[in-house]
Structure formats: C-alpha cells, structure tokens
ROPAZA-116430 format. One record per residue (C-alpha): residue number from 1; y, x, z. Coordinates in Angstrom, 1 decimal, padded with zeros to 4 digits. Layout:
% ROPAZA-116430
NUM  Y  X  Z
...
***
This chain:
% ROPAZA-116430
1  -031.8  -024.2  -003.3
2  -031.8  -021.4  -006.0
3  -030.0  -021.6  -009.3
4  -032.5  -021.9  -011.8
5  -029.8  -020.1  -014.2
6  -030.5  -016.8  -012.1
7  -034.0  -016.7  -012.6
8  -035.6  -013.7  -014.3
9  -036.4  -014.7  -018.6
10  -038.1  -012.1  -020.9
11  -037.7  -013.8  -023.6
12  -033.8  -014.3  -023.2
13  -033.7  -010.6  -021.8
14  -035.7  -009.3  -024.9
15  -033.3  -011.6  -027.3
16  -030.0  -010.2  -025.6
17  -030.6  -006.7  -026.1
18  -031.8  -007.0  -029.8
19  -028.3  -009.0  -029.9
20  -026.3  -005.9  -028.0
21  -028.4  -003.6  -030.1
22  -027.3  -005.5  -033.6
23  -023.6  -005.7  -032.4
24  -023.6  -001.7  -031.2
25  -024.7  -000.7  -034.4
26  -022.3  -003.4  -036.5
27  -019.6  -001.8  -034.4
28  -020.7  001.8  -034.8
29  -020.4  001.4  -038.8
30  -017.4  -000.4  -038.8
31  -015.7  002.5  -036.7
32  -017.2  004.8  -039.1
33  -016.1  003.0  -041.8
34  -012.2  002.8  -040.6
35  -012.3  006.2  -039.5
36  -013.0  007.4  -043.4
37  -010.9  004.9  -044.9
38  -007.7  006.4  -042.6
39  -008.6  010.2  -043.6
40  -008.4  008.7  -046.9
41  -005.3  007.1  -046.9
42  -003.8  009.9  -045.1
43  -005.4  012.6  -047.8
44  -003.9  010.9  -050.7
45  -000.6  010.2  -049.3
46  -000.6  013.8  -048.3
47  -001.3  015.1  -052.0
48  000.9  012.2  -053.2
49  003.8  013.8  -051.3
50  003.4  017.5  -052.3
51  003.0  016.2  -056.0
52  006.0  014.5  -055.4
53  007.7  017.8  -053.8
54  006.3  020.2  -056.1
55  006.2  018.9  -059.6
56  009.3  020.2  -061.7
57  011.3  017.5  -063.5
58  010.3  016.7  -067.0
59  013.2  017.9  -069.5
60  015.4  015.0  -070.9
61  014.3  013.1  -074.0
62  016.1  014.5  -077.0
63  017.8  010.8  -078.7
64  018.8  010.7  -081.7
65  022.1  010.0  -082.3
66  022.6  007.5  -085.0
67  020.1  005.0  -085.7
68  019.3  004.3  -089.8
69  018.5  000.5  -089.8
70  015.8  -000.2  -092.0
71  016.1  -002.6  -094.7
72  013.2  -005.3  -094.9
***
C-alpha cells in the first residue's frame, strides 16, 4: 500500500516554494543588512581610533588662583 503522504500536491508544491521564495529573500536582506551594519561599525571605530591617535592634546585650563567669594 502507498503512502498517501508521498503523493504528488500542486497546491502544497506551489505553497512551499512561494514559502522558500519569501524566506530566500528575508534572508538575502537580512545578510545585506548585517553586512552594512559591520562596515559600519568597523568605519567608525576605525576613524574613532585615528582621531584618538591623531588629535593633539588641548592645552591646560589656566585656574585662577585665589578665588574672591562674593558677598550676597
């Protein structure tokens, strides 16, 4: 006796490859998606560090040195 499982269904057939279709493309833009948020992470840490690297240290704050209290 045959399984009925096995037997041949269009309409199943047609249903699971719009499915696989949806879920290719879902996966295609969530790749894409990654892929341009990591170059982004990696540009900015990359500029982050060479501003870090390359930026001369500001000149120390001139304090004065005795304070007048004010009176109220």
């Amino acid at each position: 006796m045959s399984n009925p499982w096995l037997k041949k269904n269009p309409l199943m057939s047609m249903w699971l490859s719009a499915a696989n279709s949806a879920a290719g493309s879902a996966r295609g833009r969530m790749t894409a998606q990654a892929r341009r948020a990591g170059t982004s992470a990696a540009s900015s840490a990359s500029s982050e560090w060479i501003k870090l690297w390359t930026t001369p240290p500001k000149p120390a704050r001139s304090t004065p040195t005795t304070r007048v209290k004010k009176r109220r």
